[in-house]
TORDRENMI-994388 format. One record per residue (C-alpha): residue number from 0; residue in three letters; x, y, z. Coordinates in pm, 1 decimal. Example, Ala and Ser with C-alpha at 12.3 -4.5 7.8 and 13.67 -1.06 7.14 Angstrom:
% residues 2
PT    i   aa         u         v         w
PT    0  Ala    1230.0    -450.0     780.0
PT    1  Ser    1367.0    -106.0     714.0
//
This chain:
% residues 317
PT    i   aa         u         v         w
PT    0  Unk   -2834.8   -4385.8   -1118.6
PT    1  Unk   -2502.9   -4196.2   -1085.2
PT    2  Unk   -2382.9   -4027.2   -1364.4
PT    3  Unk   -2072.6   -4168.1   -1584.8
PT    4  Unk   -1872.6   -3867.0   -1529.7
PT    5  Unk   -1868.6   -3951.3   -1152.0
PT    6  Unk   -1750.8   -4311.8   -1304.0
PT    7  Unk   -1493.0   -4140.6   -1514.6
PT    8  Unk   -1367.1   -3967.3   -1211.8
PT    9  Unk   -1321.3   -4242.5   -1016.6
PT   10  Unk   -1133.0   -4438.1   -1302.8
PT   11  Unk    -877.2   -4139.2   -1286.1
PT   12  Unk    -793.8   -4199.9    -904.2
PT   13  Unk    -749.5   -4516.9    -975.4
PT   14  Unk    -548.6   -4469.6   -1244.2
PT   15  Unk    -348.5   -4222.2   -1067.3
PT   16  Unk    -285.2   -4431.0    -772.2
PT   17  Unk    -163.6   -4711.9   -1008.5
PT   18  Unk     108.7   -4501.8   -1148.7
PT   19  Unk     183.0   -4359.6    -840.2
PT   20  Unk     241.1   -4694.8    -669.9
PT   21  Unk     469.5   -4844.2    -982.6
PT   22  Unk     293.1   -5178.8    -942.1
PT   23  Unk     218.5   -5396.7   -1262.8
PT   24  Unk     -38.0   -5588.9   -1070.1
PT   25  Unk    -340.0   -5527.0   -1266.1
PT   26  Unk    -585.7   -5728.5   -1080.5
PT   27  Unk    -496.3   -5571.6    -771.4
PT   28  Unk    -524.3   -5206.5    -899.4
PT   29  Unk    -881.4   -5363.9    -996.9
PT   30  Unk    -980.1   -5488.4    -676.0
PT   31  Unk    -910.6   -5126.3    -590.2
PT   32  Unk   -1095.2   -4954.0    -821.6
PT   33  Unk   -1430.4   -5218.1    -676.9
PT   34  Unk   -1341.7   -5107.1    -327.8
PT   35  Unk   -1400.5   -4793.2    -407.9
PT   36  Unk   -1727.2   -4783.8    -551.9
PT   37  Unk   -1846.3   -4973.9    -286.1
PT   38  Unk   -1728.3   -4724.5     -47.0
PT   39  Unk   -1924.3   -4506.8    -208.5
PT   40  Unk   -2221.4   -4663.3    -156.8
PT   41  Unk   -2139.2   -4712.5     210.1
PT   42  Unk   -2154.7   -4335.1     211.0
PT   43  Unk   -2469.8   -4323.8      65.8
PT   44  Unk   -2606.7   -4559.6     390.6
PT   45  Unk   -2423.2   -4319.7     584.9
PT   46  Unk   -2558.7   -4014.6     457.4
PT   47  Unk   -2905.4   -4110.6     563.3
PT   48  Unk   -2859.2   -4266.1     862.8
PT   49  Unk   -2712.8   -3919.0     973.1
PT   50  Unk   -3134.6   -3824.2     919.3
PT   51  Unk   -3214.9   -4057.3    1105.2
PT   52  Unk   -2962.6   -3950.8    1380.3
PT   53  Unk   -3090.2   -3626.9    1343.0
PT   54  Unk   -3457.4   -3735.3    1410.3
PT   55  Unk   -3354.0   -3947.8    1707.5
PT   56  Unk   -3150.5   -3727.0    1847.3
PT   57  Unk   -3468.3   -3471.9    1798.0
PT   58  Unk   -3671.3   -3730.2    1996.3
PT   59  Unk   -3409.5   -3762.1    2299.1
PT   60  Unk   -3400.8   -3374.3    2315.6
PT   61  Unk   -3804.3   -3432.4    2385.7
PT   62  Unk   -3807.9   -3650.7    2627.5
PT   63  Unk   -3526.3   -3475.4    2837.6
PT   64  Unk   -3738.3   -3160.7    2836.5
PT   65  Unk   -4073.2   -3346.0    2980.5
PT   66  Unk   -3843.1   -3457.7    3259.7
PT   67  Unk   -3738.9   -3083.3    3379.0
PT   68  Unk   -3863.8   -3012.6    3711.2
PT   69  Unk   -4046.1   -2755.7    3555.5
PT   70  Unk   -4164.5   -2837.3    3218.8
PT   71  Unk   -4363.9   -2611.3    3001.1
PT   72  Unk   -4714.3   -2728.5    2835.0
PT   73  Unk   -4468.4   -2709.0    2522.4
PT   74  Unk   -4213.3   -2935.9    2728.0
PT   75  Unk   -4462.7   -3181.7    2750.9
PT   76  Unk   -4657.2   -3225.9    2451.1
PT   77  Unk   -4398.8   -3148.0    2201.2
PT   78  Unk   -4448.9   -3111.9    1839.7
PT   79  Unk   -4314.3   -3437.3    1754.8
PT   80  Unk   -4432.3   -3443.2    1316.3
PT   81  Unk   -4047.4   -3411.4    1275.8
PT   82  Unk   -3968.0   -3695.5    1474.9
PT   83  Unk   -4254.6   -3910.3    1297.5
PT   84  Unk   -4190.9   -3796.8     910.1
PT   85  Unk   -4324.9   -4103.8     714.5
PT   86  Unk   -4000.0   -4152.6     511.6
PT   87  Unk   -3731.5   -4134.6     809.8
PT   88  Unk   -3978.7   -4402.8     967.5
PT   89  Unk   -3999.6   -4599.5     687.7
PT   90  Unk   -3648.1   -4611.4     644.1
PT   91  Unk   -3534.8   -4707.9     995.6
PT   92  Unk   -3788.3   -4940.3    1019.2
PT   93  Unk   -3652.4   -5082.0     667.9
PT   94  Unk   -3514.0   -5442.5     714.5
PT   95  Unk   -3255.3   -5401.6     446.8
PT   96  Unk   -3151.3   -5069.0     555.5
PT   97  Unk   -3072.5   -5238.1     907.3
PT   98  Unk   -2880.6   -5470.3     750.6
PT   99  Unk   -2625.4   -5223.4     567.1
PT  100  Unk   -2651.8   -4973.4     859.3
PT  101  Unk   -2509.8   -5278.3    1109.8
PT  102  Unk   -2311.3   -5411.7     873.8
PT  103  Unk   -2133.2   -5087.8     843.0
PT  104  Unk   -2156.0   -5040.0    1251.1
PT  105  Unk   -2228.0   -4729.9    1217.7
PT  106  Unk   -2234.0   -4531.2    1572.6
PT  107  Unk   -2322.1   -4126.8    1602.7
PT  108  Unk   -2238.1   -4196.6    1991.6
PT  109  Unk   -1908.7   -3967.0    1967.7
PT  110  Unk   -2037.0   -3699.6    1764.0
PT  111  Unk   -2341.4   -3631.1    1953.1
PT  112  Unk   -2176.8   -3251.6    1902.2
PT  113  Unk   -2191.7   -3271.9    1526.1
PT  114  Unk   -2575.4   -3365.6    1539.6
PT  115  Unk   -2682.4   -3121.3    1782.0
PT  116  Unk   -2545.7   -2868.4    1577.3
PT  117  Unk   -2724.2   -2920.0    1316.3
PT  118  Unk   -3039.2   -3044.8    1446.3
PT  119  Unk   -3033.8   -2694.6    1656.4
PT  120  Unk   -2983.5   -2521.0    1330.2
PT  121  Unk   -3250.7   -2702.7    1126.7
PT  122  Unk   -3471.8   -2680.1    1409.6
PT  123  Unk   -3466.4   -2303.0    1426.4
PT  124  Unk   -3497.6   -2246.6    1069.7
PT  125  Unk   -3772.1   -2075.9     905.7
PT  126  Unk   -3867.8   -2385.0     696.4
PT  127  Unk   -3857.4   -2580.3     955.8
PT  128  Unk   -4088.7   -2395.9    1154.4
PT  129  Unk   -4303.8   -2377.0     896.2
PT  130  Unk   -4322.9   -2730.5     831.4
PT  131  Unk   -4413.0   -2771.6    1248.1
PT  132  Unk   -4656.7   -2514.3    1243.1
PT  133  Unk   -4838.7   -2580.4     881.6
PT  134  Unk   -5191.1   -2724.4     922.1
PT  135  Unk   -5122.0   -2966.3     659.8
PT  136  Unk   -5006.8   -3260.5     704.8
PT  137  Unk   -4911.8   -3576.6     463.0
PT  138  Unk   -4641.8   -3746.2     286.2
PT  139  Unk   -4542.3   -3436.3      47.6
PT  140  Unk   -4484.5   -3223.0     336.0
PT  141  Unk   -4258.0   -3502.0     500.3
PT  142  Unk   -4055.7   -3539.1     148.8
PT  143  Unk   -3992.5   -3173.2     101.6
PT  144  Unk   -3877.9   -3054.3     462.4
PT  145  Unk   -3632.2   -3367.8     440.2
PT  146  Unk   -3530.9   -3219.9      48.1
PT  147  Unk   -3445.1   -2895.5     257.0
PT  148  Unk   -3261.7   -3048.4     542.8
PT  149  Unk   -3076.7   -3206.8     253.8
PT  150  Unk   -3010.1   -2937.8      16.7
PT  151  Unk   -2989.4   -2622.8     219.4
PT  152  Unk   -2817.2   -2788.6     524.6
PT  153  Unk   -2610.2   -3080.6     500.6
PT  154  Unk   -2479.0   -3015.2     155.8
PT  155  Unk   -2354.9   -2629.1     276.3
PT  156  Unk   -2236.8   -2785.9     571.8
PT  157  Unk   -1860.4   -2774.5     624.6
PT  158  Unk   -1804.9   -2937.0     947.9
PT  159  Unk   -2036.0   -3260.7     781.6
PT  160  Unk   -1829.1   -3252.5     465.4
PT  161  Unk   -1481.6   -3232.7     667.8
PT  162  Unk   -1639.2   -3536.3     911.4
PT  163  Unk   -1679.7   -3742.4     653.7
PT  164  Unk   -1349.9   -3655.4     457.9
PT  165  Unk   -1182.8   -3769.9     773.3
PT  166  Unk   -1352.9   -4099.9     746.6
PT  167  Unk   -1225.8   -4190.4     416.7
PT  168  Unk   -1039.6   -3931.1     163.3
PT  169  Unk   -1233.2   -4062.3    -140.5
PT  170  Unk   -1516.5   -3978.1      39.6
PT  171  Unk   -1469.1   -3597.9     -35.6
PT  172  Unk   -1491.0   -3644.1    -402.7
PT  173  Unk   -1805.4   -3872.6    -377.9
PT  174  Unk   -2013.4   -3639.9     -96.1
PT  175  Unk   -2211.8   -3412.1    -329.5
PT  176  Unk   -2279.9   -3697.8    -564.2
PT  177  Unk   -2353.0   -3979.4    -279.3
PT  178  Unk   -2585.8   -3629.2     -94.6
PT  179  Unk   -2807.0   -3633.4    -459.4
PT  180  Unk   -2891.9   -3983.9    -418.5
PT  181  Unk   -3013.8   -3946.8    -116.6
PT  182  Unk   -3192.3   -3630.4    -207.4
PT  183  Unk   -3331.6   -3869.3    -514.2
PT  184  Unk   -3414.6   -4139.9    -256.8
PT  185  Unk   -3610.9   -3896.4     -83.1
PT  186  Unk   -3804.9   -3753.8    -376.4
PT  187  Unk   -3924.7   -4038.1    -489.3
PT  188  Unk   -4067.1   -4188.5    -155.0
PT  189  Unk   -4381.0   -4353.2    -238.8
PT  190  Unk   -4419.2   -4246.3    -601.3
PT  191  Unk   -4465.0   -4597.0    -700.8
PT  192  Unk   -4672.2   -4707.5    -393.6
PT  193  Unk   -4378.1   -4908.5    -247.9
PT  194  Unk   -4357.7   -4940.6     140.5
PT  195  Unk   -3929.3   -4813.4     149.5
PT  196  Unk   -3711.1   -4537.2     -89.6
PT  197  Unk   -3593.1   -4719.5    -338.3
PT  198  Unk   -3190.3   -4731.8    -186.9
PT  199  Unk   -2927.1   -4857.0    -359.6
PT  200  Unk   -2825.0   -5113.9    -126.3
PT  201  Unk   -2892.3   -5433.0    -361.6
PT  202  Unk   -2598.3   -5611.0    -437.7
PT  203  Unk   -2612.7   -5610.6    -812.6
PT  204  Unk   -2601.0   -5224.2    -793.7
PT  205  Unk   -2381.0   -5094.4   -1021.9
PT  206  Unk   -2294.1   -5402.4   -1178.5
PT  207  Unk   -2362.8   -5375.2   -1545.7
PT  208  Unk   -2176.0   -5033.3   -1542.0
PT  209  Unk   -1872.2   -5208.6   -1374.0
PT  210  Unk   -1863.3   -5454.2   -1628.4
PT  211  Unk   -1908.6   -5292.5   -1930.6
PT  212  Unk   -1771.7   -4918.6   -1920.2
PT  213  Unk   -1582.6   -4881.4   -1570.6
PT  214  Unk   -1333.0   -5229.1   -1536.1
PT  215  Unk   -1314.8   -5189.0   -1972.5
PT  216  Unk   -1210.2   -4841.3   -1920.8
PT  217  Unk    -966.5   -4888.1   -1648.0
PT  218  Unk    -768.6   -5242.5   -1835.5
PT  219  Unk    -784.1   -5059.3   -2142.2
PT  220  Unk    -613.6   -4747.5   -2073.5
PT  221  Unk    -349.9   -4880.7   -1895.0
PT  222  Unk    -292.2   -5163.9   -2150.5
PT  223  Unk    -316.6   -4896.2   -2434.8
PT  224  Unk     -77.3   -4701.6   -2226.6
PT  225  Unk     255.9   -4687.2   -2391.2
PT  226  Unk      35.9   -4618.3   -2740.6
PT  227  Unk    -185.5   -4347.6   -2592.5
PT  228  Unk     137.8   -4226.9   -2477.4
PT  229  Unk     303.9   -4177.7   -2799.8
PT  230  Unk      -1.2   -3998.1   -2976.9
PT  231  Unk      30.8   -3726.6   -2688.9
PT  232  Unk     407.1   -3678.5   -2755.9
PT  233  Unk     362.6   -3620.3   -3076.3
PT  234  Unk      72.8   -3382.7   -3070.5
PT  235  Unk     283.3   -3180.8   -2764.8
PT  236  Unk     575.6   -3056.0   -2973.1
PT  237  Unk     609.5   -2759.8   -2781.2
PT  238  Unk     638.5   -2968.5   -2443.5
PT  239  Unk     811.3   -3242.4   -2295.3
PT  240  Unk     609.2   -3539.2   -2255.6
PT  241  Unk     794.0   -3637.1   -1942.1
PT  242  Unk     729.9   -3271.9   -1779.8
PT  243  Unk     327.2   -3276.0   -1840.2
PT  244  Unk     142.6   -3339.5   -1516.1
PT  245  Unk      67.0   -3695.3   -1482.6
PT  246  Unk    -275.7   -3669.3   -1413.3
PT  247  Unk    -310.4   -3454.5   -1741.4
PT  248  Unk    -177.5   -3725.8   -1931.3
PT  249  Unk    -392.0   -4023.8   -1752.9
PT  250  Unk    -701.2   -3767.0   -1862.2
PT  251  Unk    -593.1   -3757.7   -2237.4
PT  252  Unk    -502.9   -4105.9   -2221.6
PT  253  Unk    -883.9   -4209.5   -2105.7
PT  254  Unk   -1010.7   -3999.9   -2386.1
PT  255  Unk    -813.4   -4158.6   -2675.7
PT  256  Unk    -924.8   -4499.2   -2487.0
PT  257  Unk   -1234.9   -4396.2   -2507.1
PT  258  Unk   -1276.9   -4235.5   -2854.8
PT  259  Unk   -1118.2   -4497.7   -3017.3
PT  260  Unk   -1246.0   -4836.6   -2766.9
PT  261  Unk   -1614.9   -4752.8   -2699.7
PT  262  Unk   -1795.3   -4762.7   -3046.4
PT  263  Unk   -2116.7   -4644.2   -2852.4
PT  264  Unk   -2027.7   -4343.3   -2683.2
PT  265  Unk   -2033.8   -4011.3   -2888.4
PT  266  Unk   -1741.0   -3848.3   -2976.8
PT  267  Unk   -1878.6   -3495.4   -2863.4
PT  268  Unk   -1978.9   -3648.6   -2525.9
PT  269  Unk   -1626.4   -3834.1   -2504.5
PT  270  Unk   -1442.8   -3460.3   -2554.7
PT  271  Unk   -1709.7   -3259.8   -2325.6
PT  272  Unk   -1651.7   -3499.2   -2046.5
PT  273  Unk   -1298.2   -3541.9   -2031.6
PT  274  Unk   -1236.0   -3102.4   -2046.6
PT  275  Unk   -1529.3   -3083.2   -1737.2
PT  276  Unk   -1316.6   -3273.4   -1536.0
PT  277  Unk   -1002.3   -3095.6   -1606.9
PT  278  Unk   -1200.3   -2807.3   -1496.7
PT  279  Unk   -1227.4   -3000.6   -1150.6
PT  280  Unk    -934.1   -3171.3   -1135.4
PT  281  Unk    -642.6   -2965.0   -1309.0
PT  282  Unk    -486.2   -2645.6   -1340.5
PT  283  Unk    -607.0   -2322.6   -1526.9
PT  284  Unk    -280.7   -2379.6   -1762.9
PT  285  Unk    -388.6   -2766.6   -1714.4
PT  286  Unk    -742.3   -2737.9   -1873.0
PT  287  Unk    -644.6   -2460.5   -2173.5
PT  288  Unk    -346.2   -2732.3   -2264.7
PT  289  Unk    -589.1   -3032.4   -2212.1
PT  290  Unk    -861.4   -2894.4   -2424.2
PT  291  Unk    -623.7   -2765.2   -2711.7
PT  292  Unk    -469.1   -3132.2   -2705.8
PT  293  Unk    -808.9   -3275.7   -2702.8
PT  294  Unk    -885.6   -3108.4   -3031.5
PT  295  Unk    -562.8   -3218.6   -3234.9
PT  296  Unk    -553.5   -3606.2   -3089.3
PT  297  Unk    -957.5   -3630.5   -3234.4
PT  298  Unk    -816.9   -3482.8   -3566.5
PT  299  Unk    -540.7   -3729.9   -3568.3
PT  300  Unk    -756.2   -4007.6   -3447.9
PT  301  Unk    -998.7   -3950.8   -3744.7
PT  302  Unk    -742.6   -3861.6   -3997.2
PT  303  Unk    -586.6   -4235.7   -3902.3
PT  304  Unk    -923.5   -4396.1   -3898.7
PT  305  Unk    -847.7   -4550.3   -3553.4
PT  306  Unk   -1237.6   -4425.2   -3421.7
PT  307  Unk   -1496.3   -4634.4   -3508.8
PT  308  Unk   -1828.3   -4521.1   -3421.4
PT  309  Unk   -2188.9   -4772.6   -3432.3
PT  310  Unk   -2427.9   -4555.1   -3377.4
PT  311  Unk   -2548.2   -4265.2   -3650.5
PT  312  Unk   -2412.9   -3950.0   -3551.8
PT  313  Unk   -2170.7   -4080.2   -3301.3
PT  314  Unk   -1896.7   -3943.2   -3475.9
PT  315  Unk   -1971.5   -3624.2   -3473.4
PT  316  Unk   -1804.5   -3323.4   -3301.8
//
């Protein structure tokens, strides 16, 4: 599962774009906020069908060379345990994962550059030899030269990050994130016995997170809005509220939303989360002022009884 702080993040752009646009229209601000999630997970799709690119593209490269005039004995019997790793065959053999990967019409045709690259790179690398060369042979060995690809390659890789930023900007934020759920997919490859990675391509993915901390998050801050607003002012004497950076404010605004609307999140995980993504998101002066405000809006908020915890220990800070 994706972590709530990736949630959180994604609330904020699409909180941001709402008071960008000046639009009132809730529903359709909503509709946005959905899209993008399930972009997300269109990334994810994409992510591993660039593997399987890789491999066929590996697999083309083989049969070009036994077609030389002159092949080599290498030329034609290749080392082909690459091309036939268990879990990139189970996946492209997958049923559903056909039906996302055509839905999505995905088509590697015009960056045939952007593969070779990196299947040239991989190729030549010292795991990867390693992993052609090694005597043994089994479904551990296919899992971890695909967690290398993965984690060594495609997540250092600028050109892949920029192709993909190019395909959608939200994309950039959710790479790294929609990259570890692939490298989770990939770990946990026939752990339970089951013929396919468990993907998250099923349509209730996501679902009871959208409903209960991600739409409730979004309606509430904005409908909270004008409140949250005040508590700021009044806890920024020494600033303007009008002249703090508007994606400051949506952050503090979230926080109070969610200190004071979700009895079942912790108050010290509420306060942690909201000054990591400042650390992302804002500016040096951004994050001191955010995590100074932070601290006097709980203190308020208690002081006025306004946070109402379930849970034992939820309270605490």
């Amino acid at each position: 599962m994706l972590s709530r702080r990736h949630f959180r993040i994604k609330v904020m752009q699409a909180l941001y774009a709402f008071t960008q646009a000046g639009d009132d229209r809730l529903d359709v601000a909503e509709r946005s906020l959905r899209k993008s999630f399930d972009k997300m997970y269109d990334l994810y799709i994409h992510l591993i069908s660039f593997i399987l690119e890789t491999a066929d593209f590996a697999q083309q490269r083989m049969e070009e060379s036994k077609n030389k005039f002159f092949p080599t004995e290498e030329d034609l019997n290749p080392n082909t345990r690459f091309v036939d790793n268990r879990v990139i065959r189970s996946i492209s053999g997958n049923p559903a994962f056909r039906k996302q990967y055509d839905r999505l019409k995905i088509n590697w045709s015009d960056e045939r550059e952007l593969v070779r690259r990196h299947w040239i790179a991989f190729r030549d690398s010292e795991e990867m030899q390693q992993y052609l060369q090694s005597g043994k042979d089994g479904l551990e060995n296919d899992r971890n030269i695909l967690k290398v690809y993965i984690r060594d390659h495609m997540a250092a890789s600028d050109s892949l990050r920029y192709f993909y930023e190019e395909q959608d900007i939200h994309w950039a934020d959710d790479f790294d994130t929609m990259l570890g759920m692939v490298l989770k997919t990939v770990k946990s490859f026939g752990e339970a016995g089951e013929d396919f990675p468990p993907v998250l391509i099923h349509e209730d993915e996501g679902v009871d997170e959208m409903k209960e901390f991600i739409i409730p998050l979004f309606r509430k801050t904005i409908v909270n809005g004008e409140e949250y607003g005040k508590l700021i002012a009044q806890q920024a004497r020494n600033w303007e509220f009008d002249r703090i950076a508007v994606l400051d404010v949506i952050l503090m605004k979230m926080a109070i939303c969610e200190l004071v609307q979700f009895s079942s999140i912790p108050v010290k995980v509420t306060i942690n989360e909201y000054i990591e993504i400042s650390k992302g998101y804002s500016t040096a002066k951004s994050r001191v002022f955010i995590n100074g405000m932070l601290d006097k809006l709980l203190e308020t908020l208690k002081e006025s009884k306004m946070i109402r915890k379930t849970g034992r220990g939820l309270l605490d800070s």
